[in-house]
C-alpha positions in Angstrom: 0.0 0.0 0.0 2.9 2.4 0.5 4.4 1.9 -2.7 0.9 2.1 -3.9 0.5 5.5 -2.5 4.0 6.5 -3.4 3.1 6.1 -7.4 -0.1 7.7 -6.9 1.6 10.9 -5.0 4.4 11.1 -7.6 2.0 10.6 -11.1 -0.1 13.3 -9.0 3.2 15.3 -8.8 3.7 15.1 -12.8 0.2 15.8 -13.7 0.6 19.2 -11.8 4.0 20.1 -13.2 2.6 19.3 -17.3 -0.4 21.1 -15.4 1.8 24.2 -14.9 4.0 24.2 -18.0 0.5 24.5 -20.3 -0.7 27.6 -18.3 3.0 29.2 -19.7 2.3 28.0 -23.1 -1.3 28.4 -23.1 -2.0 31.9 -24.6 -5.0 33.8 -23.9 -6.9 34.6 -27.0 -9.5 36.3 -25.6 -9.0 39.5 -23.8 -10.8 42.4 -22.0 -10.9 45.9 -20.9 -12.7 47.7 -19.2 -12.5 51.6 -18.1 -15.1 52.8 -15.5 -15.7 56.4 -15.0 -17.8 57.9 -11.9 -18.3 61.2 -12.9 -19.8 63.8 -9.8 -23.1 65.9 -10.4 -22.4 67.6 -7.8 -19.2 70.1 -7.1 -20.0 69.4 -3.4 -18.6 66.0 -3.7 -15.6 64.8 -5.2 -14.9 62.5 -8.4 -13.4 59.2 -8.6 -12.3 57.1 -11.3 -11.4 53.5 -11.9 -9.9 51.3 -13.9 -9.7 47.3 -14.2 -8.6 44.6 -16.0 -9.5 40.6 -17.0 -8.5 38.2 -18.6 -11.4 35.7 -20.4 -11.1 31.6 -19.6 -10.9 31.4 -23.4 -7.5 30.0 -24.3 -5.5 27.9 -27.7 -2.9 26.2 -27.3 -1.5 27.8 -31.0 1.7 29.3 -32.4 2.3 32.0 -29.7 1.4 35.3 -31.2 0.4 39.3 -29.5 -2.6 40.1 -28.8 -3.7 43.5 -27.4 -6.6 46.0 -27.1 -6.5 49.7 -26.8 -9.4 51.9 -25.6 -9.5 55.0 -27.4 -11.3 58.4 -26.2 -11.4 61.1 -28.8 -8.0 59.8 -30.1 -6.0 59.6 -26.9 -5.1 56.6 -25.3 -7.7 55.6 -21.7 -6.5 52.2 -21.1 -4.5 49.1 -22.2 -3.6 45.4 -22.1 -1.4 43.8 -24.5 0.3 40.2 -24.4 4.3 40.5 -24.7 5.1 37.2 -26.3 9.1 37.7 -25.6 8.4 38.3 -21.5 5.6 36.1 -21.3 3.2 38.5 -19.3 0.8 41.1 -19.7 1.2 45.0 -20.0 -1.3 47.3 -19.0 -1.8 50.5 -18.0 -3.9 54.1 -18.8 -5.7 56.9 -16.7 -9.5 58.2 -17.1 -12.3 58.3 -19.0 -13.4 61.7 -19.4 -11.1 64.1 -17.5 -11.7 66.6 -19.9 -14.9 66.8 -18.6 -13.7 66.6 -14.9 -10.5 69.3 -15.8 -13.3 71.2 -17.4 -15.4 74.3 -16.8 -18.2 74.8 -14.3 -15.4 72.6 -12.1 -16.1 69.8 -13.3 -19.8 69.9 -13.3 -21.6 68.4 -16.4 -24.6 71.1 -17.5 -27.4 69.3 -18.2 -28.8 68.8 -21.9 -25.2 70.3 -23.8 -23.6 67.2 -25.8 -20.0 66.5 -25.0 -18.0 65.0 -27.8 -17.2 61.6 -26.4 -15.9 59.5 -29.4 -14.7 56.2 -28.0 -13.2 53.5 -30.4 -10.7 50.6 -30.3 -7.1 49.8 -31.5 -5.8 46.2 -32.0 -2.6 47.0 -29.9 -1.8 43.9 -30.4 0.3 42.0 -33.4 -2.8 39.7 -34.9 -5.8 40.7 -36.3 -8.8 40.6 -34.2 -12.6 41.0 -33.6 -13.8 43.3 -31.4 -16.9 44.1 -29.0 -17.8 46.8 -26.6 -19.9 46.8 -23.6 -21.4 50.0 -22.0 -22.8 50.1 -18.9 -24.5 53.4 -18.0 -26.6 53.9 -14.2 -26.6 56.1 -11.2 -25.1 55.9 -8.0 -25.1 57.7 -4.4 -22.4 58.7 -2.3 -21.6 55.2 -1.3 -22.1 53.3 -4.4 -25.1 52.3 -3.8 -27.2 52.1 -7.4 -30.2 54.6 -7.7 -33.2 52.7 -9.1 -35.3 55.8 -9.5 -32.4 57.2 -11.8 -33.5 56.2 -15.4 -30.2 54.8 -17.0 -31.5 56.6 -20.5 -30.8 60.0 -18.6 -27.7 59.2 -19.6 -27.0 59.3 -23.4 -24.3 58.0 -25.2 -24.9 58.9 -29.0 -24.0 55.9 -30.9 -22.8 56.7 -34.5 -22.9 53.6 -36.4 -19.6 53.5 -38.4 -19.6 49.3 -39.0 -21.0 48.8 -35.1 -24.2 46.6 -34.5 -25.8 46.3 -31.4 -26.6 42.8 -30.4 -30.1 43.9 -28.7 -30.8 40.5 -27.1 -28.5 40.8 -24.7 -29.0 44.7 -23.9 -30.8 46.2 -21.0 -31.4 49.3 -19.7 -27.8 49.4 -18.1 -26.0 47.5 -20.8 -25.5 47.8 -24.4 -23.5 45.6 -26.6 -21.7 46.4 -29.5 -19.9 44.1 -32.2 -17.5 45.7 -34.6 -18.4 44.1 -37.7 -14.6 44.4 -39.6 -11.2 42.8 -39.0 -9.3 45.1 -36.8 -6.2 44.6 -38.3 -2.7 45.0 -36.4 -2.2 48.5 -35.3 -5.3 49.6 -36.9 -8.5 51.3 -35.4 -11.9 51.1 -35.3 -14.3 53.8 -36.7 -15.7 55.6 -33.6 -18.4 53.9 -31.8 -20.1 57.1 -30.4 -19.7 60.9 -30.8 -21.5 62.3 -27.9 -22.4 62.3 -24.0 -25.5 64.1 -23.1 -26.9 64.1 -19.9 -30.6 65.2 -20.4 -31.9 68.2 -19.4 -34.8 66.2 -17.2 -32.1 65.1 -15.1 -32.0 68.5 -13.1 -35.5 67.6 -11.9 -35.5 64.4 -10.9 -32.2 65.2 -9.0 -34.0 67.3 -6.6 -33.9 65.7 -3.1 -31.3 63.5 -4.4 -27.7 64.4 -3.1 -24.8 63.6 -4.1 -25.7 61.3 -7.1 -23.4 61.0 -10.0 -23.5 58.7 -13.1 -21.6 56.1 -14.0 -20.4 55.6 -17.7 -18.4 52.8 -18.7 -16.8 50.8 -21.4 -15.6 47.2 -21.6 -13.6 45.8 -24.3 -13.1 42.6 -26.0 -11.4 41.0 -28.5 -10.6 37.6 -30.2 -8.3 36.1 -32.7 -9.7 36.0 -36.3 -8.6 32.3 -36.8 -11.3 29.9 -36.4 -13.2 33.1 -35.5 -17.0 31.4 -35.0 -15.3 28.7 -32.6 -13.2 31.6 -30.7 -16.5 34.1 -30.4 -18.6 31.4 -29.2 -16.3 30.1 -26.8 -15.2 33.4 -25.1 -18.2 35.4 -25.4 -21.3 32.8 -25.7 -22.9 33.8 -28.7 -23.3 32.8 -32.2 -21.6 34.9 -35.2 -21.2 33.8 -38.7 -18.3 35.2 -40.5 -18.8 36.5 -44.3 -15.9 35.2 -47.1 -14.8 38.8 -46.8 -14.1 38.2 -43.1 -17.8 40.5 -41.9 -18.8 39.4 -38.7 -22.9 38.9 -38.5 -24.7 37.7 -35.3 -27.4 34.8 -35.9 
């Protein structure tokens, strides 16, 4: 029984090691991003800003190649995560969504029915060409981050502008939006913009009355796959169905 048990705790011991040694070569295909602003209504309080960063479960055990995401706001650089195939690791990094708005007049106070420019799109930061979607979340929150039910989301308006992006309205709410890119984003290439405004509307003012400290919360999630064996890759990291067109189109089903 000892040898017995010996074998078992040694095959046990190589199964974890091969274990190990895949995660290395294993190379995450699917990646996201996501930038989160909390924006203040109110002067009284202050602003806050966050970003964060995941990784999706989807993985191919390929030919090791970069892969990498850029958010874009109005042409400068918000955020980043690329794959650095020579150091084996991730690199990521970037700062705010809308600080011109926060470094702005009225102190950083957004005035009710004016539309912002906000054009946010994607680069493939990356070395391989990839498919790209965007998820926008858009509520209202208190002082404590608590949501605010009685907020509509739709007060706040993020004007979409088309430019090759379909919304996949099946999975939307009131909160969420989701966006496909419909092109190859090639390496080191960019996506049309996906939106060319924020406007809070003017109703807002209103309903804010007895309300204190509220601010709304804007944000923008990206992800992208690998264009080979595209259907399989979409469907595995993001859990829907897409057919891609002979001139590489993505479509949802």
């Amino acid at each position: 029984m000892k040898n017995f048990g010996k074998k078992e705790r040694k095959e046990k011991e190589r199964a974890a090691q091969r274990q190990k040694k895949n995660k290395r070569v294993g190379i995450p295909f699917a990646l996201s991003l996501a930038a989160a602003l909390l924006l203040v209504f109110s002067a009284a309080s202050s602003s806050r800003a966050a970003l964060t960063y995941y990784s999706e479960n989807y993985s191919a055990e390929l030919q090791m190649f970069d892969i990498g995401v850029t958010l874009l706001e109005n042409g400068n650089e918000v955020s980043w995560r690329n794959y650095a195939r020579k150091d084996d690791e991730w690199q990521e990094g970037g700062g705010e969504l809308l600080s011109h708005l926060l470094e702005g007049e009225n102190g950083g106070k957004v005035q009710p029915g004016r539309a912002y420019e906000e054009k946010l799109s994607v680069r493939n930061s990356g070395s391989i060409d990839e498919y790209v979607r965007v998820i926008i979340y858009r509520y209202w929150e208190d002082k404590d981050g608590n949501r605010v039910t009685d907020m509509p989301p739709a007060l706040i308006d993020l004007g979409l502008s088309g430019g090759g992006w379909i919304e996949d309205a099946s999975a939307g709410t009131e909160e969420r939006t989701v966006l496909y890119y419909t092109g190859i984003v090639p390496a080191g290439q960019q996506t049309p913009a996906l939106s060319d405004t924020l406007t809070i509307k003017e109703e807002t003012a209103v309903m804010l009355e007895g309300h204190e400290g509220i601010r709304f919360v804007l944000e923008a999630e990206v992800n992208a796959v690998q264009t080979h064996n595209a259907e399989d890759a979409i469907k595995s990291a993001w859990g829907v169905d897409a057919s891609i067109g002979a001139d590489g189109s993505l479509s949802l089903k």
